[in-house]
C-alpha positions in Angstrom: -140.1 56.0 34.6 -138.8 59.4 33.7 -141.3 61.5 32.0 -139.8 64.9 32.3 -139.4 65.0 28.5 -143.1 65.3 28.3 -143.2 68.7 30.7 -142.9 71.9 28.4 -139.4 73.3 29.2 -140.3 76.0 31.5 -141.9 73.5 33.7 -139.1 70.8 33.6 -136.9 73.4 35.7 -139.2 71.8 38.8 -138.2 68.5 38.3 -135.7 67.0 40.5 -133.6 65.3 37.8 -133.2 68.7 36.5 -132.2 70.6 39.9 -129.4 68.0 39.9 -128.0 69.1 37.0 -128.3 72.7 38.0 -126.4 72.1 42.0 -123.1 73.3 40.8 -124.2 76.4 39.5 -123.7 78.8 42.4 -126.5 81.7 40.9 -129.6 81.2 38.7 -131.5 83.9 38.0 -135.3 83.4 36.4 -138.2 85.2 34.5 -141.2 83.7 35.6 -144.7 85.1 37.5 -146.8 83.8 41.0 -148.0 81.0 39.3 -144.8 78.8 39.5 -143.7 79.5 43.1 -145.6 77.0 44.9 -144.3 74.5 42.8 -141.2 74.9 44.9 -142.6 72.8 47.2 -142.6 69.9 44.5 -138.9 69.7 44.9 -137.5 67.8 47.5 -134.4 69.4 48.0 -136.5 72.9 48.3 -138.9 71.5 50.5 -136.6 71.2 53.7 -135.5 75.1 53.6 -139.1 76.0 52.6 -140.7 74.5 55.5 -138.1 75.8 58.2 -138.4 79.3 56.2 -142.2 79.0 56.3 -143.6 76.5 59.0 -146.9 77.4 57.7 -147.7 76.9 53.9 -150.3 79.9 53.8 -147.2 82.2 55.0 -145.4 81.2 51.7 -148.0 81.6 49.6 -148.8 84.9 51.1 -145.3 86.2 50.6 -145.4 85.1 47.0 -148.4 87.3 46.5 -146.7 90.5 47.9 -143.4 90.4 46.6 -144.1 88.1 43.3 -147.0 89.6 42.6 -147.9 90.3 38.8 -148.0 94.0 37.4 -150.8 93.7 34.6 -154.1 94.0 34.0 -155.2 90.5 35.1 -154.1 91.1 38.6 -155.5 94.4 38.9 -159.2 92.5 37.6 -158.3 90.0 40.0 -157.9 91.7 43.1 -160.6 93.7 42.3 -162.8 91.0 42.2 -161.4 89.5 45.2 -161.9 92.7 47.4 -165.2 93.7 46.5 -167.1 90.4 45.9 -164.9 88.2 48.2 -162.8 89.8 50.8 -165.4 88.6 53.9 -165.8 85.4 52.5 -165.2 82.9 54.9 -164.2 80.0 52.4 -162.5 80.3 48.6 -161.9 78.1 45.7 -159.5 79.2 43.5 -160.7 78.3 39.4 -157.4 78.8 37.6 -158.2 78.8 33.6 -155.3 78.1 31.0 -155.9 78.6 27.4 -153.0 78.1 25.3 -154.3 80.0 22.2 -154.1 83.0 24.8 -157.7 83.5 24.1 -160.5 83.2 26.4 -163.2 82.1 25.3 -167.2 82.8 27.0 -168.1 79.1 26.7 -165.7 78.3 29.2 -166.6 81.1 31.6 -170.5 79.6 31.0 -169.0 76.0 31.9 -167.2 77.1 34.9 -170.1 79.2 36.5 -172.5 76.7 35.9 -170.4 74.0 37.3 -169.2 75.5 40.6 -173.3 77.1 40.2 -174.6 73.2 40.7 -172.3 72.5 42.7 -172.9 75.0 45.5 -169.4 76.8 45.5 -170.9 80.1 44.7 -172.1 81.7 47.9 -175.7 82.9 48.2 -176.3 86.7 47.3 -176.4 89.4 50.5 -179.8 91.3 50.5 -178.4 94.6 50.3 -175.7 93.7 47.7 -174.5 97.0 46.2 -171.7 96.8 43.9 -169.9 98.1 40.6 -172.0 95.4 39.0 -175.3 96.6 40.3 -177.8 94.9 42.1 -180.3 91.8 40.9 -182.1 93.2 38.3 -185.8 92.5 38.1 -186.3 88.9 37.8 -182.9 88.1 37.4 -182.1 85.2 39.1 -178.7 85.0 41.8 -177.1 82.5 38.8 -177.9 85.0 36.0 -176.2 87.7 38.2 -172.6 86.0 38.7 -173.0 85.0 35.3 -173.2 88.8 34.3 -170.8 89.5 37.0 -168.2 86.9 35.1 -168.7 88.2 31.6 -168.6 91.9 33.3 -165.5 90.9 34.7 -164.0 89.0 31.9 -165.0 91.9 29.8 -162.8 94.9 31.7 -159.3 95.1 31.4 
């Protein structure tokens, strides 16, 4: 069963019904941001000349992030995040959020830290944390700090 009809149109392009229509075509040249470029790997006729090019998937995915790398405020929040808070970590999940109203709304943030909160995906808090975000304060418990951390976050631009 073809379903690509179902796919928004920007995502269709990694469908491999649509790559044969595009073989001829000697150029193509596309708009798009980090996000999409793993998908590559979706497509089997990419997927051969990916994995000689890259023999290692983190390689790939590394490159992308250097030389696809996005130029706006989110990013900037993002790495930020990533090197203070995360950069010695020695395991990460990545939470990627979509909202197609291109608002974000609190509730979610709440339902995504207490989530990954239960489920013992946040790490536990360093004694001597000392950060842009402060440290515990008073009786605040480790879950009401990434909490504050999150809206802090979510918060800066």
């Amino acid at each position: 069963m073809n379903s690509t009809w179902l796919l928004p149109d920007d995502l269709r392009f990694f469908c491999q019904g649509e790559q044969t229509l595009l073989d001829q075509i000697p150029w193509l040249s596309f708009w798009s941001n980090n996000y999409v470029a793993p998908c590559f790997y979706f497509l089997p006729s990419f997927q051969a000349k990916l994995h000689k090019w890259f023999t290692d998937r983190a390689l790939f995915l590394h490159a992308g992030r250097y030389l696809l790398s996005s130029r706006d405020e989110i990013w900037t929040r993002i790495t930020r995040l990533n090197d203070t808070y995360m950069a010695s970590a020695d395991h990460r999940v990545g939470i990627q959020v979509r909202a197609w109203d291109n608002k974000y709304y609190l509730v979610i943030g709440e339902l995504i830290m207490s989530c990954t909160w239960r489920s013992g995906l946040l790490p536990k808090l360093v004694e001597n944390l000392n950060s842009k975000f402060g440290e515990l304060k008073g009786e605040e418990s480790e879950y009401q700090w990434w909490s504050r951390l999150l809206r802090e976050s979510t918060l800066r631009v």
